[in-house]
C-alpha positions as CSV (number, residue, x, y, z in Angstrom):
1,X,0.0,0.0,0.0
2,X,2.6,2.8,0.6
3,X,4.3,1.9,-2.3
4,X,0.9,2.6,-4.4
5,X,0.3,5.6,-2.2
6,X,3.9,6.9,-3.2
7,X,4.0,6.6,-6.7
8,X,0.5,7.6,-6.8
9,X,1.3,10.6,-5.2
10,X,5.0,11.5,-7.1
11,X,3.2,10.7,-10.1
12,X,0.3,13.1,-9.7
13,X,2.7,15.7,-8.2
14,X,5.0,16.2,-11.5
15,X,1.8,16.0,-13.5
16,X,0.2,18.4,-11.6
17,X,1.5,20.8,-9.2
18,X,5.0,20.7,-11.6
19,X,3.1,20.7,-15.3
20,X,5.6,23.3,-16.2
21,X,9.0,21.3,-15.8
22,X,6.6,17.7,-17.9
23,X,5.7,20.9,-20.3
24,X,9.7,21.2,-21.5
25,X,8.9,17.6,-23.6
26,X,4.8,17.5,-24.0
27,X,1.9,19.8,-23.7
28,X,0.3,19.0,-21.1
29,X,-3.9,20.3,-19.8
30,X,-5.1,20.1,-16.4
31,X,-8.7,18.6,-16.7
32,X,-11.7,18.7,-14.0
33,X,-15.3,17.6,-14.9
34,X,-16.7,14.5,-14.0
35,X,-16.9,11.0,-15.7
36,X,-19.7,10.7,-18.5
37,X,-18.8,7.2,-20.0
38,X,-15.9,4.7,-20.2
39,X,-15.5,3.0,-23.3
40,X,-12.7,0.3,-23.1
41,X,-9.8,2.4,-22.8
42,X,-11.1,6.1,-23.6
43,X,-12.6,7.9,-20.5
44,X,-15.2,10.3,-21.7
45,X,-14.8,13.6,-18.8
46,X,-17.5,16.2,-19.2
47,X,-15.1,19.0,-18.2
48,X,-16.3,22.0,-15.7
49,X,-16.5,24.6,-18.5
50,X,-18.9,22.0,-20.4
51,X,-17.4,20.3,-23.6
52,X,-17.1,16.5,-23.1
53,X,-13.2,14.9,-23.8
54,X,-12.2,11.5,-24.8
55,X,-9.5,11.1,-22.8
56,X,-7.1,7.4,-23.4
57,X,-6.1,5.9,-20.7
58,X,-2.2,4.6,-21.0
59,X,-1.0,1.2,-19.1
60,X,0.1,1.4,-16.4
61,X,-2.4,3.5,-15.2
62,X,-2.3,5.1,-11.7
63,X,-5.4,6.4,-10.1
64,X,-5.8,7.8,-6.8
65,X,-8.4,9.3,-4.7
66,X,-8.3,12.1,-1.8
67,X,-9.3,11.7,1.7
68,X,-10.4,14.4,4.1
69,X,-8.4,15.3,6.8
70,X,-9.3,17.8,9.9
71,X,-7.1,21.5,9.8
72,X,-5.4,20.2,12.5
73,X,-3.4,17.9,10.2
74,X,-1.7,21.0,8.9
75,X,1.4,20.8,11.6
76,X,4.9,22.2,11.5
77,X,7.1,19.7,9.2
78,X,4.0,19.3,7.0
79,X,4.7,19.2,2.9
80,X,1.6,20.8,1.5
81,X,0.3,21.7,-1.4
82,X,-2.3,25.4,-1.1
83,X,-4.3,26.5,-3.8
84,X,-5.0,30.1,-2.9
85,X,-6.2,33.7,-3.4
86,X,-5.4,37.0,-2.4
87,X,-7.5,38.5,0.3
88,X,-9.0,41.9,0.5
89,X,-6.3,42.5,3.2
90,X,-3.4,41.4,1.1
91,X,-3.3,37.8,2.2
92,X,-2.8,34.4,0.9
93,X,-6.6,33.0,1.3
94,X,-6.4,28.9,1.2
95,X,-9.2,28.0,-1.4
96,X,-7.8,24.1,-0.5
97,X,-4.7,22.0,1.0
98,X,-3.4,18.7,-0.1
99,X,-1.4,17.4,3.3
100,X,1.6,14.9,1.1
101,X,2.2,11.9,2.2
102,X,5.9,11.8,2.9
103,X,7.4,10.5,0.4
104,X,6.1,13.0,-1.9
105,X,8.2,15.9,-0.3
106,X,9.5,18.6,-2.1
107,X,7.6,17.5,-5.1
108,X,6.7,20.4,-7.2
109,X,8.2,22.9,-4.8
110,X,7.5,26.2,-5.3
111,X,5.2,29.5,-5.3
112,X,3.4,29.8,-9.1
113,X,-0.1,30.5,-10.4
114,X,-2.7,28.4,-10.6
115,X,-5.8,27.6,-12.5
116,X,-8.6,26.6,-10.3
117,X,-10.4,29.6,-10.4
118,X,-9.0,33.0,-12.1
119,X,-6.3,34.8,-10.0
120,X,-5.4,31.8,-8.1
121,X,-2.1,30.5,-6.7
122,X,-0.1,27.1,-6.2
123,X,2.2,27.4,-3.1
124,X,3.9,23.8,-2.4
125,X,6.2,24.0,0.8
126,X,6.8,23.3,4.3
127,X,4.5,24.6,7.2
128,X,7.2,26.3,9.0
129,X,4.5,27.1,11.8
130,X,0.5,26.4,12.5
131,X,-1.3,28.2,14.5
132,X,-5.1,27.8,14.9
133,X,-7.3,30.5,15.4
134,X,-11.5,31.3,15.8
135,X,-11.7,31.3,11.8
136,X,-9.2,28.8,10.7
137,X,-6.0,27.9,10.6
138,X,-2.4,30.3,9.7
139,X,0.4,28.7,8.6
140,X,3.9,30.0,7.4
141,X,5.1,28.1,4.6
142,X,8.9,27.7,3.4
143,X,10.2,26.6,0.1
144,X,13.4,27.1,-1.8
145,X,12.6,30.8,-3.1
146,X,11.0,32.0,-0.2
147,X,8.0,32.2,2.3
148,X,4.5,33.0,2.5
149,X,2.2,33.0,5.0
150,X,-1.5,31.7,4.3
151,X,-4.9,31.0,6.1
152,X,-6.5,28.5,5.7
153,X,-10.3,29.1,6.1
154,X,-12.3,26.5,8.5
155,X,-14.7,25.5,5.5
156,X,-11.2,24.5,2.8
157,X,-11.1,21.5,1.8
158,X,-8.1,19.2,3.4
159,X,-7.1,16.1,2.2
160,X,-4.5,13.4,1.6
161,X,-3.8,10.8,-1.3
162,X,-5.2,7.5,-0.8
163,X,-4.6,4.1,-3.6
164,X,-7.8,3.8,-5.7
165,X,-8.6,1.4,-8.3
166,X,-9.5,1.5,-12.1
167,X,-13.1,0.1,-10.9
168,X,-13.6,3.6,-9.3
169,X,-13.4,5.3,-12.5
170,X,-17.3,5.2,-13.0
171,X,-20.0,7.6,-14.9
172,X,-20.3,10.2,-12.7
173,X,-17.7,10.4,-10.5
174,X,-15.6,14.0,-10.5
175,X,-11.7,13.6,-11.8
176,X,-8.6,15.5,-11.9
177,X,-5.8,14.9,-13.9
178,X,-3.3,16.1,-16.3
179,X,-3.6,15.3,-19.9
180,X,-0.7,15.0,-22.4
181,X,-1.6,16.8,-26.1
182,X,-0.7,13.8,-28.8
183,X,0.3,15.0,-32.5
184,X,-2.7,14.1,-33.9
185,X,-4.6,16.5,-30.9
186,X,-6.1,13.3,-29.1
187,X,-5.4,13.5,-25.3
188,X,-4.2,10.9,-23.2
189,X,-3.5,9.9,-19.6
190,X,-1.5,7.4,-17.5
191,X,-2.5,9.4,-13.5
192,X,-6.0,10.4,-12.6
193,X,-7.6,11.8,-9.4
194,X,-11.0,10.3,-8.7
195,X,-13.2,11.2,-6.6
196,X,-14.4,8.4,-4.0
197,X,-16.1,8.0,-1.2
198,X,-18.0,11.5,-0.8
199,X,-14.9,13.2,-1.8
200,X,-14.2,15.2,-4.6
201,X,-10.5,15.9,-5.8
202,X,-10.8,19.9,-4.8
203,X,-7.5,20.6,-6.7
């Protein structure tokens, strides 16, 4: 199990939260929709801004789902990765926080924008401290290029990597991956996020 959870979670990572270094060979799309059919080896996502993608599955395939975790997992020597926005007062807002299993550290490391919602930001770093508060939880994060310091709201969503299996890949459950572009325009995909058990990949 921890070694499916690892590469599950390195896998995702360089996919993901480091599309720009797998961009240098292949271009590469961040998808999120839900599934609308699987057809043999093509995985038909109806994406969030509507069009429906055939999307081919490559062997061997790595899927993985989130589990929630409680604020409180967000403790000093944590490896996290924060989507965020900027606040009215200046500061990092956490929209949501993947908690990495350790050995996903340092994956991905780095403060760079994002594209779950327009404006937002991809911090992946250490929780240098964690304090919690009425409203949430503030952490100061450390990577190699700096700092930040970010809140995370009582209502983000918190979660960890957990194995999944290609079984869970069924119409109508939400997905995130990372697509590669093909010559011919086709997309493919060897890593996908499924959501599982209630929970929805929030990344």
């Amino acid at each position: 199990m921890f070694r499916a959870i690892r590469f599950s979670v390195l896998a995702f990572a360089i996919g993901g939260f480091a599309a720009a270094a797998v961009a240098q060979t292949a271009q590469t799309t961040r998808i999120r929709g839900t599934i609308a059919a699987m057809d043999g080896q093509v995985m038909i996502v109806t994406t969030r801004e509507g069009p429906k993608l055939p999307i081919t599955l490559t062997e061997p395939l790595t899927v993985s789902a989130v589990k929630a975790l409680d604020l409180a997992a967000i403790q000093p020597g944590s490896y996290i990765g924060a989507a965020s926005e900027v606040g009215p007062d200046g500061q990092l807002q956490a929209i949501e926080v993947l908690v990495f299993p350790e050995a996903a550290r340092g994956a991905g490391e780095g403060h760079r924008d994002w594209d779950l919602k327009p404006g937002s930001l991809m911090t992946n770093a250490t929780v240098a401290t964690a304090a919690q508060g009425s409203a949430g939880r503030d952490v100061e994060l450390t990577y190699k290029d700096g700092s930040k310091k970010l809140h995370v709201p009582a209502g983000a969503p918190v979660v960890t990597f957990v194995p999944a299996e290609r079984a869970d890949l069924k119409p109508g459950a939400p997905v995130f991956l990372t697509a590669t572009k093909n010559a011919d325009g086709s997309l493919s995909a060897a890593r996908v996020v499924v959501g599982k058990d209630g929970v929805a990949p929030p990344m």
